[in-house]
VEXDRENDREN-918057 format. One line per 2 residues: number of its first residue (from 0); for each residue x, y, z of C-alpha. Coordinates in steps of 0.05 Angstrom, whole numbers. Layout:
BEGIN
NUM> X:Y:Z  ...
end
This chain:
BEGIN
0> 2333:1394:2102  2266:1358:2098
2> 2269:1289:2065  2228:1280:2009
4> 2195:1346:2012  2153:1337:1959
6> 2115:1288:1984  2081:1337:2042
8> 2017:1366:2043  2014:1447:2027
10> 1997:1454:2102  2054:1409:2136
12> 2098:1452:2087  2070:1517:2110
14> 2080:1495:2177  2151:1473:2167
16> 2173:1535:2141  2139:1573:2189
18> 2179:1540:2240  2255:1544:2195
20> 2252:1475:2187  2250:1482:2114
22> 2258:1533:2059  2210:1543:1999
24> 2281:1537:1953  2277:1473:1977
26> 2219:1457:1975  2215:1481:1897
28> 2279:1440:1888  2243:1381:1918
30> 2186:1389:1873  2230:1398:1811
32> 2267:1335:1823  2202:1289:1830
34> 2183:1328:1764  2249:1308:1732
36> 2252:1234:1751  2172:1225:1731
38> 2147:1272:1681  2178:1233:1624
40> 2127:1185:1628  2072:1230:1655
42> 2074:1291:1618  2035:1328:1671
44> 2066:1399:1638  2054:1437:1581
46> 2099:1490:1607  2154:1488:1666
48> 2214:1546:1682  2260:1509:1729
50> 2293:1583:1732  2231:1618:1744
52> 2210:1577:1795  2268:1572:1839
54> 2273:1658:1833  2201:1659:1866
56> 2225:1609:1906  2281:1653:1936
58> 2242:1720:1946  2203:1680:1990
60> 2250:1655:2025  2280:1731:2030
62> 2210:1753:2052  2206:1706:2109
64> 2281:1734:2129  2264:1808:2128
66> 2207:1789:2181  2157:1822:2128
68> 2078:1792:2127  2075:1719:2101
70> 2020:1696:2048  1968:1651:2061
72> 2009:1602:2009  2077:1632:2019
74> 2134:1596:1982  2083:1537:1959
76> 2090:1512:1895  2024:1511:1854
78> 2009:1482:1786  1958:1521:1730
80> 1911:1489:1679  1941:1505:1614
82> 1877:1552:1602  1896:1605:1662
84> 1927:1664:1627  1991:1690:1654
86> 2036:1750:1641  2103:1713:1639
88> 2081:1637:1610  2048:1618:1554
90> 1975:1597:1554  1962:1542:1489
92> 1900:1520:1514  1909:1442:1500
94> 1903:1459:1417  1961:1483:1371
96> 1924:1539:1352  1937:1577:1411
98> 2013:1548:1411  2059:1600:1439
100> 2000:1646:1461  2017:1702:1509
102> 1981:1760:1545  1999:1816:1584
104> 1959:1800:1635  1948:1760:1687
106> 1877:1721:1709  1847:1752:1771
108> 1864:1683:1810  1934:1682:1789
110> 1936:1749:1822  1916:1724:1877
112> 1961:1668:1879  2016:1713:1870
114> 1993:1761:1930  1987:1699:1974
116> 2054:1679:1959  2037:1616:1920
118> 2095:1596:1878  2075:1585:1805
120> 2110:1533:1773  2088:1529:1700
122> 2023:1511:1668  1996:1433:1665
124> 1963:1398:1603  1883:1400:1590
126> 1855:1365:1534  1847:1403:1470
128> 1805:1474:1487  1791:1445:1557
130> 1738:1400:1521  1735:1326:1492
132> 1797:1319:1461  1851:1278:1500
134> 1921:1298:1500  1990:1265:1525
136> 1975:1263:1601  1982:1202:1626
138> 1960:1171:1698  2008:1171:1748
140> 1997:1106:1784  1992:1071:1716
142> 2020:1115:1650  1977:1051:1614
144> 1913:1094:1643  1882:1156:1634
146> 1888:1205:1675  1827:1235:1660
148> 1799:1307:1642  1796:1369:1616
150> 1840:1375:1683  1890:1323:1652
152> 1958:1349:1676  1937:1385:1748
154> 1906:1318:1781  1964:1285:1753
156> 2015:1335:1779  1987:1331:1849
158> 1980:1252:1847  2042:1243:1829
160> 2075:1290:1879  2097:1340:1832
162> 2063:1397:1871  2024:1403:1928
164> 1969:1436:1900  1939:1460:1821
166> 1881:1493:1799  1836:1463:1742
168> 1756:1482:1715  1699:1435:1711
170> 1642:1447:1656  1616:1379:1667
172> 1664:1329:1710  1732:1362:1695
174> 1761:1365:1770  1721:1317:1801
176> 1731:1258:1761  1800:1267:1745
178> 1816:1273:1818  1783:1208:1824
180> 1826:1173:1778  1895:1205:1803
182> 1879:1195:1876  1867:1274:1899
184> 1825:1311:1941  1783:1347:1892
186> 1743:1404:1901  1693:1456:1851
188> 1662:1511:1900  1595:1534:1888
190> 1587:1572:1824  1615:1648:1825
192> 1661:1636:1878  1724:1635:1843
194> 1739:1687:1783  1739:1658:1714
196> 1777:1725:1687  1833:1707:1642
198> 1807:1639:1637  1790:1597:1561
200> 1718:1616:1557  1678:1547:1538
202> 1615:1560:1577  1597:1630:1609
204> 1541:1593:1641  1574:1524:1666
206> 1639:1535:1670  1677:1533:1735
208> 1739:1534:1781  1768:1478:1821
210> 1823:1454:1852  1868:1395:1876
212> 1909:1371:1939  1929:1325:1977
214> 1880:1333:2036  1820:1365:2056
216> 1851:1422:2087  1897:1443:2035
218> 1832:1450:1980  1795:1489:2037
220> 1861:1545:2038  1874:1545:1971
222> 1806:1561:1953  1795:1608:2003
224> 1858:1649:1969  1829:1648:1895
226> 1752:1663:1925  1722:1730:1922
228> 1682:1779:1880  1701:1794:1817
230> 1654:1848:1779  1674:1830:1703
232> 1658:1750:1717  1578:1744:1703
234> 1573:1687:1762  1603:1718:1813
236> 1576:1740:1866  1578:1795:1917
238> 1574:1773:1983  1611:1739:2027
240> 1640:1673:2015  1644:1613:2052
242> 1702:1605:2107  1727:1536:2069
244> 1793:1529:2114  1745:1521:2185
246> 1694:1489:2146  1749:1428:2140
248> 1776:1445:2209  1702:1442:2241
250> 1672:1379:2283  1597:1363:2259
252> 1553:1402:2310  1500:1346:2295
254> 1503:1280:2254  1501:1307:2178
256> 1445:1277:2141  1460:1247:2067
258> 1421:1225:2003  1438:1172:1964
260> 1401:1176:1891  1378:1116:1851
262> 1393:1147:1787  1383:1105:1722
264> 1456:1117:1700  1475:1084:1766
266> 1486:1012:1717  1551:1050:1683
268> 1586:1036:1749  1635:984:1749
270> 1628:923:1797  1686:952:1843
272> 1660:1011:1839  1591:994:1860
274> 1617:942:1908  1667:994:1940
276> 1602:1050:1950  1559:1004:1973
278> 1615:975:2025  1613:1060:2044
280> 1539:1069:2054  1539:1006:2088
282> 1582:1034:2143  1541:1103:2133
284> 1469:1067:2128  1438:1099:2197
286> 1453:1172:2164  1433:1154:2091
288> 1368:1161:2061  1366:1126:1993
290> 1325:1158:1945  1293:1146:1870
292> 1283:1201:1844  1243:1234:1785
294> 1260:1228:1721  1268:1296:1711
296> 1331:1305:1745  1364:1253:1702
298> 1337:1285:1645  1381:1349:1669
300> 1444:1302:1632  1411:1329:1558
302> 1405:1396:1594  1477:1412:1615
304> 1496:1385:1535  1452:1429:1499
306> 1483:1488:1541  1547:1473:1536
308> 1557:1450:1458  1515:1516:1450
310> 1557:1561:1485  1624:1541:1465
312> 1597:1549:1396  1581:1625:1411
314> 1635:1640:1447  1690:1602:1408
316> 1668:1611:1338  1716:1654:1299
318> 1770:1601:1325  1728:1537:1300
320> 1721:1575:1229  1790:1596:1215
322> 1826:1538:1248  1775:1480:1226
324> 1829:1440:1193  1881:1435:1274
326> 1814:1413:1309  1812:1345:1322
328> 1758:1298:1289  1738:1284:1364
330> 1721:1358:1371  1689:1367:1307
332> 1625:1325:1305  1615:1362:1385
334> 1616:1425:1341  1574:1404:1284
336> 1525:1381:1337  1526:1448:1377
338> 1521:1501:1305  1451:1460:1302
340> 1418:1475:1364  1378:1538:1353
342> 1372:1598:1399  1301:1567:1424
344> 1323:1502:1439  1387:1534:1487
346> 1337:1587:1526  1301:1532:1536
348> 1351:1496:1573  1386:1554:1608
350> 1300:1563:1637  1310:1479:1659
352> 1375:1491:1684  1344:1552:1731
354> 1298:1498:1754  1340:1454:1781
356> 1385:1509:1810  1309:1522:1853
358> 1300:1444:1866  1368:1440:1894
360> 1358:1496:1946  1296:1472:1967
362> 1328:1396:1972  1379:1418:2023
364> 1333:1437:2071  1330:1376:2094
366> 1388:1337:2072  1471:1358:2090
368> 1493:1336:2029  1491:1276:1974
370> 1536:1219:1967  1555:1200:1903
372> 1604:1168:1853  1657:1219:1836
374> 1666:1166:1765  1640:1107:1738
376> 1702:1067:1765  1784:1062:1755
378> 1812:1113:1705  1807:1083:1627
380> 1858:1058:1589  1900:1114:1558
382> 1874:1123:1478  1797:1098:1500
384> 1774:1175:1530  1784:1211:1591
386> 1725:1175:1627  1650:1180:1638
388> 1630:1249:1671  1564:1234:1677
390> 1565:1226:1752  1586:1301:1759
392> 1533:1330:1701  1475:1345:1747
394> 1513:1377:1810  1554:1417:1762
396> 1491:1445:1723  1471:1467:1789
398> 1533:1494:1809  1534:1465:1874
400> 1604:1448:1913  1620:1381:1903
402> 1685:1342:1933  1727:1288:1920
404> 1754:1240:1973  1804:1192:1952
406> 1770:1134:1984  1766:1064:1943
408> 1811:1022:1907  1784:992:1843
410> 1805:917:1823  1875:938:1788
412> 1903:980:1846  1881:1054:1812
414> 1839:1102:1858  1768:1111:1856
416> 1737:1168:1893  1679:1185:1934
418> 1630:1252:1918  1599:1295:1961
420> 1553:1343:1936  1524:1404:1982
422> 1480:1466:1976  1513:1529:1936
424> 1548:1577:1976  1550:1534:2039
426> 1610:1506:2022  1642:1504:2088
428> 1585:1458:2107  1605:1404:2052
430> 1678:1412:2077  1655:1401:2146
432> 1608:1336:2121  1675:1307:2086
434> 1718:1308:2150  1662:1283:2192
436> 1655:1217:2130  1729:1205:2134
438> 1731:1207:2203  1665:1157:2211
440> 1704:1108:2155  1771:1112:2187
442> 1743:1098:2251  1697:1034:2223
444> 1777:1014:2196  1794:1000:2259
end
């Protein structure tokens, strides 16, 4: 028996069981506990079968017996965005519209979760429709705080140790930012790497799948498991994707090169915030190039809201007009606002948005990746939003891979993480930039 199992990484628990040092029952078990001492004042779940859990938990365990072939997340407990259909759960999408809501079916990455032996414990809270809309998630090194969002209840399941690993969706700063405020590795691979089948359709165009963890190498496997081509998902891609897991495993050949932009929205950063990235580049300085640059790419902010109110109009409309009275009044003026952009007005955008896409792949040519903010400082009080996602808006319009390192402490004691930003569908190359940063800043620590 491992003490305090739920406190390990997904890949020191792989490797434990591999060598019969532990058992995914009790592993699950672990998990489960940590869930029922905490969640009472987290409320990371929407959704949570003890039974159900432990039973996967055991045909693992049986698996590994018999000798048969092991998943690449075998017996690893995983948490799913309430938005992430499933056969055997109920999917209420944040609202209680959808309360009770169950398919037959399961979404094309929970397949292939299941086929890599993941463990699925239940679903975790988003904010109403995956959108504005807080719910009760609260943030697990301070339940005063927010934990952020849409991704409320993942980055808060994985920060507070209640699994290893979950899977949320950015449209604008859903993953990263959250993951900045509950202290997680998060990461949102390049657009149309991950299926978005079976998923709450805000934005066909912007929306996205990410995940968290508690290091760099368990985002790299479990992303690699949930990647591939997927013909009814619009963004996805056919060819290959990027090898994430030896991405994260992989020394630098060379010194990466990285941007810093002097972005006008820069001033919403807090002091500690600022003070804490500047303390960063500072060590960094020799490979940074700071950068102002034009005002068109801040402009890309109005861009990536014009799409997405748009789209979630479109695609969500019969639900707006026959459930108008159970939508919040925080929702509501985001919908008025979105029934008024005309058709012109959002083709024009999608033709910006293909702009920058062009920008961005020309950019990298020269530059590794981008440093950024991951958030505009500590997580908010709970009640006051889910946070400012504006330091995620551009690099998700783009669908480029961005990361989340949980690097800075703000002036309370909560996290504050550090973004890094790369060129779409070189993935592995970000991963590989990350472990090179943390391994330049825990080196300066010494």
């Amino acid at each position: 028996m491992i003490k305090d199992a739920y406190k390990l990484t997904a890949t020191e628990a792989l490797a434990l069981c591999a060598s019969g040092k532990l058992t995914s029952v009790e592993l699950v078990k672990s998990c489960l506990a940590q869930i029922t001492a905490t969640d009472d004042a987290i409320r990371a779940w929407a959704y949570l079968d003890q039974e159900a859990a432990i039973a996967q938990a055991q045909e693992c365990d049986r698996i590994r017996r018999a000798g048969m072939t092991i998943g690449a997340l075998h017996g690893i407990p995983v948490g799913l965005k309430d938005i992430i259909d499933t056969a055997d759960m109920p999917t209420a999408r944040g609202t209680p519209i959808f309360a009770g809501r169950q398919t037959d079916h399961d979404a094309r990455l929970v397949e292939l979760l299941r086929g890599a032996g993941a463990v699925i414990m239940g679903k975790t809270v988003t904010t109403e429709m995956a959108f504005v809309h807080a719910n009760d998630t609260r943030n697990p090194h301070n339940p005063d705080h927010s934990p952020g969002g849409s991704s409320s209840g993942s980055a808060a399941a994985v920060g507070a140790h209640h699994v290893p690993l979950a899977i949320g969706t950015q449209t604008n700063g859903s993953v990263i930012r959250p993951a900045s405020f509950c202290g997680t590795f998060g990461f949102k691979p390049t657009r149309g790497v991950v299926s978005r089948t079976g998923l709450l359709q805000t934005s066909v165009s912007l929306d996205q799948v990410g995940c968290f963890g508690r290091s760099l190498a368990d985002v790299a496997l479990l992303t690699d498991v949930i990647g591939g081509y997927d013909g009814s998902d619009a963004t996805s891609f056919a060819r290959p994707r990027p090898d994430m897991s030896a991405g994260a495993a992989e020394d630098a050949p060379v010194t990466p090169e990285l941007v810093w932009f002097d972005l006008p929205f820069n001033d919403r950063l807090s002091a500690d915030a600022q003070e804490g990235l500047e303390a960063v580049l500072e060590i960094l300085d020799p490979q940074v190039t700071r950068m102002e640059p034009a005002d068109t790419l801040s402009n890309l902010v109005a861009v990536q809201a014009r799409i997405h109110e748009y789209e979630i109009c479109q695609h969500q409309a019969e639900v707006f007009e026959g459930h108008w009275d159970q939508i919040s009044e925080t929702l509501k003026p985001v919908i008025t606002r979105g029934n008024q952009i005309t058709r012109a007005e959002y083709e024009d955008a999608l033709a910006v948005k293909a702009s920058a896409e062009a920008f961005f792949d020309n950019f990298f040519v020269e530059f590794d990746a981008i440093i950024a903010p991951s958030a505009a400082g500590e997580a908010p009080k709970f009640g006051a939003g889910t946070g400012d996602p504006i330091f995620c808006t551009l690099w998700t319009l783009a669908g480029l891979p961005c990361i989340s390192l949980p690097l800075l402490v703000g002036e309370t004691g909560l996290p504050i993480g550090v973004q890094l930003i790369g060129p779409a569908e070189k993935d592995n190359r970000l991963l590989r930039t990350a472990r090179w940063l943390q391994t330049q800043l825990a080196d300066a620590a010494e």
